[in-house]
N, C-alpha and C positions, 0 to 999 in steps of 0.2 A: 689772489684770494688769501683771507688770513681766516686762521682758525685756531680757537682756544680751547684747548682742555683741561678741566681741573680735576682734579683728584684731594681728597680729604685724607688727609693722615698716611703715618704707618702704614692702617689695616690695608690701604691701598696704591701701596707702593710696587708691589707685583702687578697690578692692570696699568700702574703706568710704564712700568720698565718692559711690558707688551707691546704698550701701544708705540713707543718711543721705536720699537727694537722691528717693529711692520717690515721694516725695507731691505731687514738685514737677512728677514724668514724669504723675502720674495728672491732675495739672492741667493742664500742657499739653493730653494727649490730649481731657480734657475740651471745652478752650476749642475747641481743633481738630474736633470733631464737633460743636458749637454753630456753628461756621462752615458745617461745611457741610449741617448740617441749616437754616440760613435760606438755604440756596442753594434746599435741597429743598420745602422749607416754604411759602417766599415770597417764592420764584421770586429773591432779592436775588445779584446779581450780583459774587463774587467780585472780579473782574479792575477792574470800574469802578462807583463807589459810585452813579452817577448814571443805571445800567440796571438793567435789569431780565436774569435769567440765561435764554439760553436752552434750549432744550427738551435739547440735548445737554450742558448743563453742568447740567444740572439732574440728568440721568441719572448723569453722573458723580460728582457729589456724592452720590449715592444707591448708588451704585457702592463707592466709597471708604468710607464710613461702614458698610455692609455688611461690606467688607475690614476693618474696623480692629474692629468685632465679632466676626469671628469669629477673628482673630488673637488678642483678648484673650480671649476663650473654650478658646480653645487652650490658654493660660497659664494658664488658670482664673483669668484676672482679669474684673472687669468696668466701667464708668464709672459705676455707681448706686450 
């Protein structure tokens, strides 16, 4: 499949350096719910590498990865 985008000028040099840049947000948010799914997972501690997470950061990490699903569900996006 091939597909073109054009963009006109300057004034929209920011929607393109958006659109260019898609794969690098999917990554991010990737790495970002890999964080905190070994929060949720196995119990590993955000804040300090040498604890263990407790019970309320654990919830929140479960919390936030939740949020950040259904925000890309929203958008009909998804991280798989």
């Amino acid at each position: 499949m091939k597909v073109t985008l054009e963009f006109d000028g300057n004034e929209e040099q920011d929607d393109l350096q958006t659109a260019l840049d898609g794969y690098k947000w999917k990554s991010a948010m990737w790495e970002l719910d890999q964080l905190l799914r070994k929060t949720t997972k196995y119990g590993a501690s955000q804040l300090k590498d040498t604890e263990s997470a407790t019970g309320v950061e654990q919830d929140v990490a479960e919390a936030t990865r939740e949020s950040i699903r259904e925000i890309l569900s929203e958008w009909n996006l998804n991280l798989d």
